[in-house]
C-alpha positions as CSV (number, residue, x, y, z in Angstrom):
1,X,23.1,16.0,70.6
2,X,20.8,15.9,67.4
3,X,19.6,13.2,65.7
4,X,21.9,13.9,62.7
5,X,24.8,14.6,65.2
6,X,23.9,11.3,66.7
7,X,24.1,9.1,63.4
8,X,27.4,10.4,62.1
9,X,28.7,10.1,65.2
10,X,27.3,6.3,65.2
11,X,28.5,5.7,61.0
12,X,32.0,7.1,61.4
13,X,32.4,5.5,64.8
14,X,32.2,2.1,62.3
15,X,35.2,3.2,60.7
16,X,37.3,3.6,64.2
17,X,35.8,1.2,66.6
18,X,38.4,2.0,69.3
19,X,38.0,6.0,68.9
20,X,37.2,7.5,72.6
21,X,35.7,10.6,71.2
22,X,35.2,11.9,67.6
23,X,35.0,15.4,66.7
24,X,33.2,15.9,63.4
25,X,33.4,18.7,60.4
26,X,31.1,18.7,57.5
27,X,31.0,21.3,54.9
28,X,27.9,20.6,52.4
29,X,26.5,22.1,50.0
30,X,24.3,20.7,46.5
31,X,27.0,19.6,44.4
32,X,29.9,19.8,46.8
33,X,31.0,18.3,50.5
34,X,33.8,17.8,52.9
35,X,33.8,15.8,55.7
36,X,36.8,15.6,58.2
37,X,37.3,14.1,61.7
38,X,39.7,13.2,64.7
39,X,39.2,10.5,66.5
40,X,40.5,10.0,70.2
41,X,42.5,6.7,70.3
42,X,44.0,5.7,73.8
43,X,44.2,9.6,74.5
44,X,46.1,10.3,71.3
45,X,44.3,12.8,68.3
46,X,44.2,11.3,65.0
47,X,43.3,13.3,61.7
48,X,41.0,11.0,59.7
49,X,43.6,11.6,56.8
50,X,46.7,10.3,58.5
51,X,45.0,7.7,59.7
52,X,44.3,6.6,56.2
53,X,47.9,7.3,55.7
54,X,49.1,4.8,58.3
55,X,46.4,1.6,57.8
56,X,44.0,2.6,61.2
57,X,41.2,2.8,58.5
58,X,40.7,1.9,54.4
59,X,40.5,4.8,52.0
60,X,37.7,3.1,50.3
61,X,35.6,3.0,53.2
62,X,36.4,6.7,54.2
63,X,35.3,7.5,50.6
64,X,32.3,5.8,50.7
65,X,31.2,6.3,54.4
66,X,31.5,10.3,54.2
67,X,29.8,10.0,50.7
68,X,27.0,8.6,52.1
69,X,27.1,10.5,55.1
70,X,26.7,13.7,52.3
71,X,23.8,12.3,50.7
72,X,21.8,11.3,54.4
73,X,22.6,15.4,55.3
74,X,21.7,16.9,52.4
75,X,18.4,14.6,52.9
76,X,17.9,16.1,56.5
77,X,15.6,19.0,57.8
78,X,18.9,21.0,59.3
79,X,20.1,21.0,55.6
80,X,19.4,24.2,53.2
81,X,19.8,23.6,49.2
82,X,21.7,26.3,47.6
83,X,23.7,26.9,50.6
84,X,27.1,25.7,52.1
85,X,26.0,24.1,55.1
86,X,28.6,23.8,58.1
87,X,27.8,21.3,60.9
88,X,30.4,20.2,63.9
89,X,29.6,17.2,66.0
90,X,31.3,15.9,69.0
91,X,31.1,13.1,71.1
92,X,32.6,10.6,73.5
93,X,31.7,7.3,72.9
């Protein structure tokens, strides 16, 4: 796995310490981004957005944790300006 796979992987596993395996999507572009994930919890797949729905993890820090994770990407050498940029990461923890 990349580097930039590596330290989503690491930031999102923060949000869902029990998570078995994440699989990432990110859509980025300049002024625009969407980032979605399941996470693995005792073999059951979770959509990041239902588990905000049902308490596993905080809104706020969804918010602010694929926020960031935008602004790190767009930062990066895999990321193109002026582009919609589509990376996928997986990986078992």
């Amino acid at each position: 796995m990349t580097d930039l796979g590596k330290y989503v992987i690491s930031q999102l596993m923060q949000l869902v310490p029990n998570a078995e395996k994440l699989e990432v999507r990110a859509n980025i572009s300049d002024k625009s981004f969407s980032v979605e994930f399941f996470a693995f919890i005792g073999g059951v797949k979770h959509q990041c957005y239902d588990m905000i729905d049902s308490g596993i993890i905080k809104e706020k820090d969804f918010d602010s944790t694929v926020k960031q994770l935008a602004k790190f990407i767009r930062s990066c050498p895999e990321y193109r300006p002026g582009e919609v940029n589509k990376f996928s990461f997986t990986s078992n923890s």
